[in-house]
C-alpha positions as CSV (number, residue, x, y, z in Angstrom):
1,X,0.0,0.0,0.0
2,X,2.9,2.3,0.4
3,X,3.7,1.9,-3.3
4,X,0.7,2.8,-4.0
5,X,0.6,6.1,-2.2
6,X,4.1,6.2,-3.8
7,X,2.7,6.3,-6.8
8,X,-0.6,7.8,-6.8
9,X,1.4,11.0,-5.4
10,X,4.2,10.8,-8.3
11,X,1.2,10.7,-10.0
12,X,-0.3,13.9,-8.9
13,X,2.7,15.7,-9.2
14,X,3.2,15.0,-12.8
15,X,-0.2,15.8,-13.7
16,X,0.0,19.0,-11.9
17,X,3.0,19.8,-13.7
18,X,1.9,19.0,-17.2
19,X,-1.0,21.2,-16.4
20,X,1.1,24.5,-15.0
21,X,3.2,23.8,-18.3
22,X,0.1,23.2,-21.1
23,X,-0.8,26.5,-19.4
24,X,2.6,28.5,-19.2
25,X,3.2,27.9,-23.0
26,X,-0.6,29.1,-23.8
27,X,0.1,31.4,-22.1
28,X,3.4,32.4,-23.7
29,X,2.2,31.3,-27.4
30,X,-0.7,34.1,-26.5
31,X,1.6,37.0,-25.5
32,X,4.0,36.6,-28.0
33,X,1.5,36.1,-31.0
34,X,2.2,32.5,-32.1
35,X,-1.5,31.9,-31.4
36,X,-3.8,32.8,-32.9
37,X,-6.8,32.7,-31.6
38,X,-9.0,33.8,-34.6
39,X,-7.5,31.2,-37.2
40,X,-9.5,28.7,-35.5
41,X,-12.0,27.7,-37.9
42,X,-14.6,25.6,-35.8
43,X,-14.6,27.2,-32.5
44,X,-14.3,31.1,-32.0
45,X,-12.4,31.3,-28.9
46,X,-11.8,34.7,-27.2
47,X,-9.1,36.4,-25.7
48,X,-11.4,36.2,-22.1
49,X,-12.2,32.5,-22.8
50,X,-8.9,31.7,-23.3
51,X,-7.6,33.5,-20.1
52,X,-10.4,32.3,-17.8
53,X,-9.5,29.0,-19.4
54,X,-5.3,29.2,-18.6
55,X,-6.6,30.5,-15.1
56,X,-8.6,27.4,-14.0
57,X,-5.9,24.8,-15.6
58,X,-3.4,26.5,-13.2
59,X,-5.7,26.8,-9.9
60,X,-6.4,23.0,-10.8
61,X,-2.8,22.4,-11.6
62,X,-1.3,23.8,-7.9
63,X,-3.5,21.9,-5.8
64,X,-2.4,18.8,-7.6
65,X,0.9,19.3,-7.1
66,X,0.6,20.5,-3.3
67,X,-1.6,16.9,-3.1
68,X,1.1,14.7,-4.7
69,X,3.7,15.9,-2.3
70,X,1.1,15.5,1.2
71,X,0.3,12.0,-0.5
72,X,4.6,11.5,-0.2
73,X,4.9,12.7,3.1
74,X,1.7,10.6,4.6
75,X,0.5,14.5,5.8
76,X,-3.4,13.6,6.8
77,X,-4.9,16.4,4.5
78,X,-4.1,14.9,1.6
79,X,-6.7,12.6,1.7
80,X,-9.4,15.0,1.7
81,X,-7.6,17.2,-1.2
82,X,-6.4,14.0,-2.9
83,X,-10.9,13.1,-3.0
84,X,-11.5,16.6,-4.0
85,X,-9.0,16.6,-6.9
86,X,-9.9,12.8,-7.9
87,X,-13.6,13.5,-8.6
88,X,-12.4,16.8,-10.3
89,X,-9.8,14.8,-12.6
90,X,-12.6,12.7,-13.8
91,X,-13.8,15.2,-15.9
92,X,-10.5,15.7,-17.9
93,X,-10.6,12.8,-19.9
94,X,-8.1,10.5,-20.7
95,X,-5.6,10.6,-18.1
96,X,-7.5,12.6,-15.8
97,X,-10.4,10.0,-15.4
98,X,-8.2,7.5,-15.3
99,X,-6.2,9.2,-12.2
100,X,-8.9,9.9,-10.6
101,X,-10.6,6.2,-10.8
102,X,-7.2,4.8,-9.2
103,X,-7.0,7.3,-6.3
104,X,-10.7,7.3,-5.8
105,X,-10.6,3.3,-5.5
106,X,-7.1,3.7,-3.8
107,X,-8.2,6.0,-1.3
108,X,-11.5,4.2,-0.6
109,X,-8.8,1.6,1.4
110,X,-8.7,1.2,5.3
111,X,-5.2,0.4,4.2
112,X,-4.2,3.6,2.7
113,X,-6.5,6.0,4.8
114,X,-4.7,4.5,8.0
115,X,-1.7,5.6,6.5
116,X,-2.8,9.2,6.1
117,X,-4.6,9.3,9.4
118,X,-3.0,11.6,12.0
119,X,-0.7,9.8,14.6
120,X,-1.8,9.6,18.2
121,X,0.4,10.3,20.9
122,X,-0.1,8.1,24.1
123,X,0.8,10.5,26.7
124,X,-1.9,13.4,25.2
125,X,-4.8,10.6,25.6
126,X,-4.2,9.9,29.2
């Protein structure tokens, strides 16, 4: 089961990244003119579409990789993130969904959500 967290964090973390960078270089590609926006034939996109979209790939992106690093250190609040994020991925189809179903079915463990639960120290529960 510690594998798994293992990798179910790596996992997160990668994901997260992918996401800042997909968004960086729109970003960039944007500023700098290599993208342009009205070329696209099928879909008008505008400049505030495009923005609001960068924006919400990178607020989805940081918590992802904030949540593969608690899932490494076995910090307790990654499990509540880590469900947050999962259901969230399954909307970002392919990789996404298929994130999200392993953590979701991961994370539904006693095994795994022992290891994220807080430690109790003896001499507080006297």
């Amino acid at each position: 089961m510690e594998r798994n967290l293992n990798v179910l964090g790596v996992l997160y973390i990668v994901l997260g990244a992918i996401g800042f960078l997909i968004a960086t270089l729109f970003i960039a590609g944007f500023v700098s003119g290599n993208l342009a926006l009205s070329d696209l034939k099928t879909v008008e996109i505008t400049p505030s579409m495009a923005t609001a979209a960068t924006l919400l790939m990178i607020l989805i992106s940081i918590p992802q990789v904030i949540a593969g690093v608690g899932l490494l250190e076995r910090a307790p609040w990654a499990l509540l993130l880590t469900n947050l994020l999962s259901v969230v991925n399954l909307f970002s189809f392919p990789f996404g969904t298929a994130v999200g179903i392993y953590s979701l079915w991961l994370l539904s463990k006693p095994e795994a959500r022992a290891l994220l639960r807080p430690l109790t120290n003896v001499s507080d529960a006297k």
